[in-house]
matplotlib code that plots the C-alpha trace (Angstrom):
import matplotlib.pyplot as plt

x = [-9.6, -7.4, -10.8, -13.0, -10.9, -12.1, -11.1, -13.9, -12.1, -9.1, -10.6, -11.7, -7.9, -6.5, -3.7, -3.5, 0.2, 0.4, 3.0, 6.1, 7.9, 11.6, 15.0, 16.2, 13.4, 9.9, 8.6, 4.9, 3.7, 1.4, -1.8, -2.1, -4.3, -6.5, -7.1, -9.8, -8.6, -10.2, -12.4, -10.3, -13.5, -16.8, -17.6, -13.9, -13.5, -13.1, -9.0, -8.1, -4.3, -3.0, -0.4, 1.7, 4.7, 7.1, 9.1, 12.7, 15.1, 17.5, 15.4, 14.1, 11.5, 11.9, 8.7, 7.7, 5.2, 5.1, 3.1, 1.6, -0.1, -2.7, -4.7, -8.5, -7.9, -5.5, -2.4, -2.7, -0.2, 0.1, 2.9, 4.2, 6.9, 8.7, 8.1, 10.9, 11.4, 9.6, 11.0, 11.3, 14.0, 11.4, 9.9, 7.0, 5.6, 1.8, 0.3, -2.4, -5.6, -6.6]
y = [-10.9, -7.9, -6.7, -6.5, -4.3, -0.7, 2.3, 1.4, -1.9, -0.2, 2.6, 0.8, -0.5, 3.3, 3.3, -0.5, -2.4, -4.5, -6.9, -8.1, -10.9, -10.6, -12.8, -9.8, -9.0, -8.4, -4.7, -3.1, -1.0, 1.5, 2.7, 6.4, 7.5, 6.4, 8.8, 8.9, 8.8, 9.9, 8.2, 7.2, 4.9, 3.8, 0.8, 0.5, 0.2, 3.5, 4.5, 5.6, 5.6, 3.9, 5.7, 3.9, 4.7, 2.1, 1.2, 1.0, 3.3, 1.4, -0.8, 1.3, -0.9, -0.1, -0.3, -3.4, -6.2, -6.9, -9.8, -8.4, -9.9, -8.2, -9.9, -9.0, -8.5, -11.5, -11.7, -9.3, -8.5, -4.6, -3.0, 0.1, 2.8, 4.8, 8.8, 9.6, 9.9, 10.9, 13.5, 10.4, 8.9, 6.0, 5.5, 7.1, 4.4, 4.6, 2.1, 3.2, 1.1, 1.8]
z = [-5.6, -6.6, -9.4, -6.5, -4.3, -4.0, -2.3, 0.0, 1.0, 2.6, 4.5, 7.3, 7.6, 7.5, 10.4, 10.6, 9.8, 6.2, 7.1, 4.5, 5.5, 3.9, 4.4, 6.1, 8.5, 8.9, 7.4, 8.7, 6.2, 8.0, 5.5, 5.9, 3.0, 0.9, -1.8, -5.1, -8.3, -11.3, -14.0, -16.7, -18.4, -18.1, -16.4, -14.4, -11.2, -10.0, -9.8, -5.9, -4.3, -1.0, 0.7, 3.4, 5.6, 5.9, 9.7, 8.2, 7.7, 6.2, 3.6, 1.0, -1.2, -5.0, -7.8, -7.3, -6.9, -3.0, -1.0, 2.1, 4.9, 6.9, 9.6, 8.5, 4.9, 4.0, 1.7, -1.1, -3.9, -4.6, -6.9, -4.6, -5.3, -2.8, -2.9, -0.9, 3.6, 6.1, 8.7, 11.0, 7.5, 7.4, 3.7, 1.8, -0.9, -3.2, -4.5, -7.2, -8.4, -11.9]

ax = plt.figure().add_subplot(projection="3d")
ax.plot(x, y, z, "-o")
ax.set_aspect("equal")
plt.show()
């Protein structure tokens, strides 16, 4: 399901929660952007970027592999890496489709 996942495919969910469900609590990652990338080959899927703010200011996420749950499109796994804090000290994190 991850191939067939297009910048087209999150757009509709831009301001919408994408739930992780950790021992410690349960994180909403809000989507705020999503961005085109360029055309690194022919015949790819065409590269775009997600951005998200995360609710916690006290968990920061590292790079890594994370299982979210979102209630229209499902459980997806997306690799995301923090870009720093927000003014409100909640996380920054992208996620980017090649």
């Amino acid at each position: 399901m991850m191939e067939g996942l297009t910048k087209e495919s999150f757009e509709p969910h831009i301001g919408t929660g994408f739930t992780i469900h950790t021992a410690e609590l349960d994180e909403v990652f809000v989507l705020t952007e999503v961005t085109p990338g360029k055309p690194s080959y022919a015949g790819g899927r065409e590269p775009f970027s997600l951005m998200f703010n995360g609710s916690s200011t006290e968990l920061m996420f590292h790079s890594q592999l994370i299982v979210f749950e979102h209630p229209e499109m499902g459980g997806l796994a997306i690799l995301v890496s923090p870009l720093g804090r927000n003014d409100d000290g909640t996380y920054r994190y992208e996620a980017v489709f090649n």
